[in-house]
C-alpha positions as CSV (number, residue, x, y, z in Angstrom):
1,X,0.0,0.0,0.0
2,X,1.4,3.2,-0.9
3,X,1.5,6.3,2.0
4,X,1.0,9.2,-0.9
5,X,-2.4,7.9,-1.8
6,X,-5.3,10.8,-1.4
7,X,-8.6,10.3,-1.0
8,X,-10.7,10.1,2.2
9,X,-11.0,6.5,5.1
10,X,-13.9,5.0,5.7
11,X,-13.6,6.6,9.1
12,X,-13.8,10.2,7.6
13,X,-16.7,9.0,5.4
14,X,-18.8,8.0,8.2
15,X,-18.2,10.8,10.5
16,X,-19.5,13.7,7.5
17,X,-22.5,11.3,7.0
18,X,-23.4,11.3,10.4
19,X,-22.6,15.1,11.0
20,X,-25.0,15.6,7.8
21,X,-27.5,13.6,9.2
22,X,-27.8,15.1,12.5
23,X,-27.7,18.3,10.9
24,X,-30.7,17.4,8.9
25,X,-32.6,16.3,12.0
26,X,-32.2,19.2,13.6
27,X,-34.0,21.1,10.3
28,X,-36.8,18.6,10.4
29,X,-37.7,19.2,13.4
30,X,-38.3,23.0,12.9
31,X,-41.3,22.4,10.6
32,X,-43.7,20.1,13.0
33,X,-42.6,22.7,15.7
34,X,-43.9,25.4,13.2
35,X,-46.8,23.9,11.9
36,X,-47.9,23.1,15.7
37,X,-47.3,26.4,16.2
38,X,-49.5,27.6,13.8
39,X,-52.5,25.8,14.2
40,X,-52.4,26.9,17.5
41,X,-52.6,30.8,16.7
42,X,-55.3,30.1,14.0
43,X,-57.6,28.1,17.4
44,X,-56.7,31.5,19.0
45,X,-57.6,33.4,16.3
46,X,-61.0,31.7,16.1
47,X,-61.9,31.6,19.8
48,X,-61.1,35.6,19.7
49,X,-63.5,35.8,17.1
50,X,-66.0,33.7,18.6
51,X,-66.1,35.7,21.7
52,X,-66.5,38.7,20.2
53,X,-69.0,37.4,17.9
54,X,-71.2,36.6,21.3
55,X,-70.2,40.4,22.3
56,X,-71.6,41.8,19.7
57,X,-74.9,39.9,19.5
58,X,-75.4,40.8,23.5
59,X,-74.6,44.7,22.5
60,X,-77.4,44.4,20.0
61,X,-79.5,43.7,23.1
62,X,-81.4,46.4,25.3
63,X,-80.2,47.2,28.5
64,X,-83.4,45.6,29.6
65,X,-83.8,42.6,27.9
66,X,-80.3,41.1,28.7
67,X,-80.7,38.7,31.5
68,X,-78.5,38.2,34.7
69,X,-77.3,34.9,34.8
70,X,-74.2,31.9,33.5
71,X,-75.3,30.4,30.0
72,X,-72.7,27.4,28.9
73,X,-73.0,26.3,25.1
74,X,-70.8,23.1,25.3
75,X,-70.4,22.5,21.4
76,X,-70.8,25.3,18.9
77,X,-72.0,24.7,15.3
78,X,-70.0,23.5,13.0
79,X,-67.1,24.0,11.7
80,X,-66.9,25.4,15.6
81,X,-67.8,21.8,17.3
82,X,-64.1,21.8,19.6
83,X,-65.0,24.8,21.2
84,X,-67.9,25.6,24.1
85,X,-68.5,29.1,25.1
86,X,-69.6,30.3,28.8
87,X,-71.5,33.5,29.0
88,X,-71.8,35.2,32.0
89,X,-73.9,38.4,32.7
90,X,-74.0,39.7,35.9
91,X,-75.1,43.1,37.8
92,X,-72.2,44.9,39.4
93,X,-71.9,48.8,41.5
94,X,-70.0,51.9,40.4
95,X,-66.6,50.0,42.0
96,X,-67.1,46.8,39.7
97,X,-68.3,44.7,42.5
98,X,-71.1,42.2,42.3
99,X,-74.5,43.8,43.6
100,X,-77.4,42.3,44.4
101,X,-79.7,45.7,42.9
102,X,-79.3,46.8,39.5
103,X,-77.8,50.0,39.8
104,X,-77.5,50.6,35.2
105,X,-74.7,48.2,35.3
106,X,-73.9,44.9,33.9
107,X,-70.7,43.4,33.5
108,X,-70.3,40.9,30.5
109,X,-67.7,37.9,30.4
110,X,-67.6,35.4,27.5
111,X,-65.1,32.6,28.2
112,X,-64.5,30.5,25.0
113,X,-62.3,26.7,25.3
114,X,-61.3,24.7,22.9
115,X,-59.1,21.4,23.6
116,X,-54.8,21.6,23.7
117,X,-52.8,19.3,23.1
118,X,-52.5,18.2,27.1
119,X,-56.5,16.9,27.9
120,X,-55.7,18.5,31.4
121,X,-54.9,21.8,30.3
122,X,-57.3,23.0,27.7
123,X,-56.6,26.3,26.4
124,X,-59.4,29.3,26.9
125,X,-60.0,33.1,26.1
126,X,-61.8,35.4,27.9
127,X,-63.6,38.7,27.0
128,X,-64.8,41.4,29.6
129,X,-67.2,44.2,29.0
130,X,-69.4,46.2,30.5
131,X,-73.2,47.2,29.7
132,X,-74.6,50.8,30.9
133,X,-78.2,51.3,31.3
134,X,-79.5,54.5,29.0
């Protein structure tokens, strides 16, 4: 065998491969990291909007006609059937507490869910407003 040969062992070989290959790994996993990601800002983005969707129908209300009280809609329509929406309307005072008189003041808070990931920890958002008698 002759010591002036070039070229590259079997050892060198094997080591780019596998420095390659990790390399490559560490790309792939970028895009299910990504794609996760965005999936979850679009549920976001739809919860937002179904919360203010429930808002809006409430402010089309009179003052009057919008009744104290917790209303839970466990599955929406479709294409909305993972999420469930919790509306509660309740009287509150000039400080924002709970009162048992209506004094022209409701406070409004839509909760909407929708299932994560993790079964114990499902993901929510929540809208405040309030209502003033005219």
């Amino acid at each position: 065998m002759r010591k002036n040969e070039t070229g590259f062992t079997l050892i060198e070989v094997l080591f780019t491969l596998s420095f390659l290959f990790l390399g490559l790994l560490t790309v792939l996993q970028v895009f299910p990291t990504a794609f996760n990601l965005e999936r979850s800002n679009q549920l976001t983005s739809q919860a937002a909007l179904l919360a203010q969707e429930k808002m809006e129908t409430i402010y089309d209300q009179s003052y009057i006609t919008i009744d104290e009280g917790n209303v839970f809609e466990a599955s929406l329509s479709a294409p909305f059937s993972s999420f469930s929406r919790r509306t509660i309307v309740s009287l509150v005072d000039g400080d924002l507490l709970p009162s048992a008189t209506d004094v022209g003041l409701k406070k409004i808070e839509i909760i909407v869910a929708w299932p994560s990931l993790l079964p114990w920890m499902p993901k929510q958002i929540q809208i405040n407003s309030l209502i003033v008698s005219k």
